[in-house]
C-alpha positions in Angstrom: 0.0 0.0 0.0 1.3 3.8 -0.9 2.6 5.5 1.8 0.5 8.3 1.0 -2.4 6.8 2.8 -0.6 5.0 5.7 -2.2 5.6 9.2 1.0 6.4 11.2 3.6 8.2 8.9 7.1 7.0 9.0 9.7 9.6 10.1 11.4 11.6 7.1 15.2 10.7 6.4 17.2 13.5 7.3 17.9 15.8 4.3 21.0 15.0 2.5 23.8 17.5 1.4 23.0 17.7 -2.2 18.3 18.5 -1.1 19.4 20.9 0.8 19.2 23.7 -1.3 16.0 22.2 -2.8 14.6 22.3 1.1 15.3 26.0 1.0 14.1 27.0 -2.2 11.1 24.7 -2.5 8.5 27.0 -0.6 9.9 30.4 -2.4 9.6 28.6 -5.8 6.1 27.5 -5.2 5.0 30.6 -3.6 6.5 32.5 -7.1 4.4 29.9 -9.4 1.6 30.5 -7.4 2.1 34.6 -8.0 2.9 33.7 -11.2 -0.5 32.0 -12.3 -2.4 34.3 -10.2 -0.6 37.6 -12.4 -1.0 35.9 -15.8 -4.8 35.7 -15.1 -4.2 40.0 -15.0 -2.0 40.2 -18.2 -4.4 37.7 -20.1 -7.4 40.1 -18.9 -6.0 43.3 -20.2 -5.1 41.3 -23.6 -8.9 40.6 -23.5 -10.2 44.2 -21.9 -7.7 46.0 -24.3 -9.2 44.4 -27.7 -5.5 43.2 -28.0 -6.1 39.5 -29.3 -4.6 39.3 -32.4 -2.1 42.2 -32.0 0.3 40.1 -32.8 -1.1 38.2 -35.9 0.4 34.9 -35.7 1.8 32.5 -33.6 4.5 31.0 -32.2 6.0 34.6 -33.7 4.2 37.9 -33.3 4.3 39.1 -37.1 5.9 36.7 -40.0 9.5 36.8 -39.9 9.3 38.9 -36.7 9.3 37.1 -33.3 9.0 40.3 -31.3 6.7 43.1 -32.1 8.6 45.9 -34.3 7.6 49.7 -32.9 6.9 51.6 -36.3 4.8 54.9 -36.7 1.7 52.7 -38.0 2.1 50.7 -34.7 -0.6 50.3 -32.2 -0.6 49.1 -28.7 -2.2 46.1 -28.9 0.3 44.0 -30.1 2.4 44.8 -27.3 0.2 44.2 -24.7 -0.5 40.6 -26.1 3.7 40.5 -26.5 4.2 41.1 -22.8 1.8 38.4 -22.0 3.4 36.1 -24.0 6.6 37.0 -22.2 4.7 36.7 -18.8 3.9 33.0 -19.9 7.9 32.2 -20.7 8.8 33.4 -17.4 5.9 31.0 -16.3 8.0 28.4 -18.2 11.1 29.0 -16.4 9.1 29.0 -12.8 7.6 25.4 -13.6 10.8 23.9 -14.8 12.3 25.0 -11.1 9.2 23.8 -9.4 10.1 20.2 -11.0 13.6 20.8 -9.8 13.0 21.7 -6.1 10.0 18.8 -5.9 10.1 15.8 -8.1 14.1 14.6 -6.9 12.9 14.8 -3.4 12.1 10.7 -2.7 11.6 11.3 0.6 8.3 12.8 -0.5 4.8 11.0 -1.3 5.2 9.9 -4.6 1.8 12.0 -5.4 3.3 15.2 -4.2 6.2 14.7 -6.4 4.3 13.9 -9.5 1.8 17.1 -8.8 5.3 19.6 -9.0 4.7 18.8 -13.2 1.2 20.1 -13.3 2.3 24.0 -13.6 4.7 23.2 -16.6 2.2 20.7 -18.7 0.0 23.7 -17.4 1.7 26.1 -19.4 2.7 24.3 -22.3 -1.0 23.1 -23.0 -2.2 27.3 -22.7 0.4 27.9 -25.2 -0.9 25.7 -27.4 -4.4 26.9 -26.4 -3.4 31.0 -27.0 -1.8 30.0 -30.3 -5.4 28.1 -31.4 -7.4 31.3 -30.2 -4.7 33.6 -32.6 -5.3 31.0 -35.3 -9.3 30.6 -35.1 -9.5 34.9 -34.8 -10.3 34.9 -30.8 -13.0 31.8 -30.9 -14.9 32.8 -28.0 -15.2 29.0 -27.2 -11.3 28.8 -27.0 -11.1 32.4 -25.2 -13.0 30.9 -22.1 -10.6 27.7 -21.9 -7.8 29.7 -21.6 -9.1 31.4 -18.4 -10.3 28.0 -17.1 -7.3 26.2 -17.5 -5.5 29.1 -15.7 -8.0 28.8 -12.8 -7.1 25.3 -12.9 -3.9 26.3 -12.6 -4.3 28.6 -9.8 -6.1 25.9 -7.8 -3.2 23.2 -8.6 -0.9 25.7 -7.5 -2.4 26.4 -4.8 -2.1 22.7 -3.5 1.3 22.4 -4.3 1.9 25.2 -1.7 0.0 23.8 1.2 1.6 20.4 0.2 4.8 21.6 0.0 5.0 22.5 4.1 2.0 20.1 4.7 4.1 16.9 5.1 3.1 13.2 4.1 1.6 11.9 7.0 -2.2 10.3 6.9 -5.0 13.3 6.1 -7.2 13.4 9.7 -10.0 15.2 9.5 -10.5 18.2 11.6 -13.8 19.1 11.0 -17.5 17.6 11.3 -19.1 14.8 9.5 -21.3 17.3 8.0 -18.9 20.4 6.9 -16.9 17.6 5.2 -19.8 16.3 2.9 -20.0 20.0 1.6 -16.9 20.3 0.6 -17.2 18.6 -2.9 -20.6 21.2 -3.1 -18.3 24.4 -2.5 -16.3 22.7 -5.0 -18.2 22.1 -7.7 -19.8 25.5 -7.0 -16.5 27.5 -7.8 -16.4 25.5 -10.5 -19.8 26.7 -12.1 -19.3 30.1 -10.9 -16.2 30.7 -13.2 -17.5 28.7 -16.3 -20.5 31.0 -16.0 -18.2 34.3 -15.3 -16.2 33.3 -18.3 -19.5 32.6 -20.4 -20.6 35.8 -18.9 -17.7 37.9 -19.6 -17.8 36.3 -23.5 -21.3 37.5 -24.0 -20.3 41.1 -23.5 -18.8 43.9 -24.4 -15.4 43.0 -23.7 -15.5 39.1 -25.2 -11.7 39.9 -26.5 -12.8 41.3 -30.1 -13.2 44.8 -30.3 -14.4 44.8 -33.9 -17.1 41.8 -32.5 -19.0 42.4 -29.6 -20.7 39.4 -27.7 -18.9 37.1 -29.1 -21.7 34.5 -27.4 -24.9 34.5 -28.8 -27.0 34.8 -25.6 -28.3 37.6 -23.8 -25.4 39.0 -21.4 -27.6 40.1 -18.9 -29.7 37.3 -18.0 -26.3 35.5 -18.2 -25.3 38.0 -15.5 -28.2 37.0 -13.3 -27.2 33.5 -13.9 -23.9 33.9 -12.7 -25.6 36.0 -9.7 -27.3 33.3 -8.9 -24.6 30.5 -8.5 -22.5 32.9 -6.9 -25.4 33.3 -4.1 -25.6 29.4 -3.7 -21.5 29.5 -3.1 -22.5 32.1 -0.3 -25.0 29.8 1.3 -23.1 26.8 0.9 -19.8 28.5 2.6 -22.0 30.5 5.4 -23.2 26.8 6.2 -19.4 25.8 6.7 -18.2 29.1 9.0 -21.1 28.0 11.0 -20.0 24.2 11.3 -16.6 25.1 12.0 -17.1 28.0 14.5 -15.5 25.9 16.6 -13.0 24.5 14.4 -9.1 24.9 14.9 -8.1 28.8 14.8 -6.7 28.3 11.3 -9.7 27.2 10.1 -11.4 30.2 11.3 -8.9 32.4 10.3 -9.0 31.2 6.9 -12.7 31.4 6.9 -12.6 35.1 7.5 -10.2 35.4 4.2 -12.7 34.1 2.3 -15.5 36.1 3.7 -13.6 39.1 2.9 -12.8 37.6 -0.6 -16.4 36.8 -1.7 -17.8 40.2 -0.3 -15.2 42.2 -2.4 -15.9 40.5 -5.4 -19.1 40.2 -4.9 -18.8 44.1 -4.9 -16.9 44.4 -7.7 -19.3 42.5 -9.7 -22.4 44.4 -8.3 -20.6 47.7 -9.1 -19.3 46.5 -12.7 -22.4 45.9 -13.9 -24.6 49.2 -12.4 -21.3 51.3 -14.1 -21.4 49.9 -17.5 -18.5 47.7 -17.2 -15.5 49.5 -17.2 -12.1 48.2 -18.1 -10.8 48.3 -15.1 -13.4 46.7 -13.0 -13.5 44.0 -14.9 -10.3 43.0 -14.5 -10.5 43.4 -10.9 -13.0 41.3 -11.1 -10.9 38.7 -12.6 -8.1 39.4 -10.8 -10.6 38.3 -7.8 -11.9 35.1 -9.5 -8.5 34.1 -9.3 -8.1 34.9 -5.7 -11.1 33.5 -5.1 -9.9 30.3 -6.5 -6.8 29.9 -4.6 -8.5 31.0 -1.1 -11.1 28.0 -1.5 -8.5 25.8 -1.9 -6.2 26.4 0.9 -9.7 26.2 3.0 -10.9 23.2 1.9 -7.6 22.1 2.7 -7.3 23.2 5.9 -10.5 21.0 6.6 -7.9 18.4 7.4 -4.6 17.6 9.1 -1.8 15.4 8.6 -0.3 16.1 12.2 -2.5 13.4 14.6 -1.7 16.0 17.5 -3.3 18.6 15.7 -5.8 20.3 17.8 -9.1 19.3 16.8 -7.7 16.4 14.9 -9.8 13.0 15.1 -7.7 9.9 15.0 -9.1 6.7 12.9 -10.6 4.6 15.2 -8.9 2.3 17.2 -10.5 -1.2 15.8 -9.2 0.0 12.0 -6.4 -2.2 11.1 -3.5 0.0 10.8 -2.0 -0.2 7.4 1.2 -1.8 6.1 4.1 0.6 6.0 4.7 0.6 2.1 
């Protein structure tokens, strides 16, 4: 049996010479990936908010023959806003090759944790391939909303590499009720609808990417708004049920409850405001800026729902007639 899901952990081998410098680096390399995601989410909105799509006309270069946009009288802006977030993505590149570095030669690490450090760099490599179809297909609004979805994705898988990271290997314990842990798939899947409709939202408006073609999706933005208003307000009931299962929960827990309080009110405001303003540019990619944020705070609450240290206040033990299980 994996070791991941043994009930006692086994002590970790002291750290060798040569993982040393690994050790050290590992939490400021996740922690920059993290960033990292979070501020390509920003650059990929102003691409979007700033009708900047195609300003570079092709991919893998920006103009034929020219890998790097050219400035020229007849130049406009646009193509260097979508340069610089091509740029932000190599630099993305370069974070994810050191997060393989500092986590996958680390054996005396859950195989599971190891093999999570590759997400961020297949991450990035599939939304290059994803920003070079939208280029290709003339901004697909289809296409547009995968690339913010697979960068929430990202978000949330760097997210978990973070609390992983310092979290340790030792069997998950529970730290909340029976009941707060049956919601958490709910909240989950509930984040989950709230950006696909956010994105679906966002494409049947004024600023779908295109500023030549408005609404890029052919249903009426703002009964999609209400929509999106609506599954946001379920989130809201399903996360004030949890703060009020875990009131008592470890001060973590709480702590991390409050975060996302203040996370879904702001947003909530932003959205609210957004919409009564006539969407300007910059609120809107606040607002995206906060789906983001809003992505990684759910994780690191959900994960805090558990412990892998038994003497972890509030921690409940498997039960004593459980056969332990073989170390692996």
């Amino acid at each position: 049996m994996s070791s991941d899901v043994a009930a006692v952990p086994a002590p970790r081998p002291a750290p060798t010479r040569s993982a040393g410098w690994r050790e050290r680096l590992a939490h400021p390399v996740l922690v920059a990936n993290l960033v990292g995601q979070i501020g390509i989410v920003v650059t990929g909105g102003a691409v979007r908010l700033t009708g900047s799509g195609l300003g570079c006309s092709t991919w893998p270069q920006c103009e034929p023959g020219q890998f790097a946009p050219v400035f020229h009288e007849a130049a406009t802006y646009h193509r260097f806003v979508e340069f610089g977030n091509r740029t932000l993505t190599g630099v993305l590149s370069v974070l994810a090759v050191l997060v393989i570095l500092v986590v996958w030669p680390d054996r005396r690490r859950a195989r599971s944790y190891r093999l999570l450090g590759f997400a961020p760099l297949l991450g990035v490599a599939a939304q290059a391939v994803i920003g070079g179809v939208i280029v290709l297909l003339h901004l697909h609004p289809a296409w547009v909303s995968l690339h913010f979805l697979v960068s929430m994705l990202l978000v949330v898988l760097s997210t978990l590499l973070v609390h992983r990271g310092r979290e340790g290997d030792g069997a998950p314990v529970p730290v909340v009720p029976p009941a707060a842990r049956a919601l958490v798939p709910v909240l989950a899947v509930l984040l989950a609808v709230v950006l696909v409709l956010g994105a679906v939202t966002t494409g049947a408006g004024p600023h779908s990417g295109d500023e030549e073609v408005g609404y890029r999706f052919a249903v009426d933005p703002y009964l999609m708004a209400r929509v999106h208003a609506a599954s946001v307000w379920l989130f809201v009931a399903v996360l004030v049920a949890l703060l009020v299962l875990n009131r008592r929960g470890p001060q973590v827990l709480r702590r991390r409850g409050r975060v996302m309080v203040a996370l879904v009110a702001l947003q909530g405001l932003i959205g609210y405001v957004q919409v009564a303003t006539d969407l300007p540019v910059l609120l809107v990619l606040l607002h995206m800026l906060g789906a983001a944020l809003l992505a990684a705070g759910t994780t690191r609450y959900l994960l805090t729902f558990r412990t892998r240290d038994v003497d972890a206040p509030g921690a409940t033990a498997p039960a004593a007639t459980a056969p332990a299980a073989p170390p692996a």
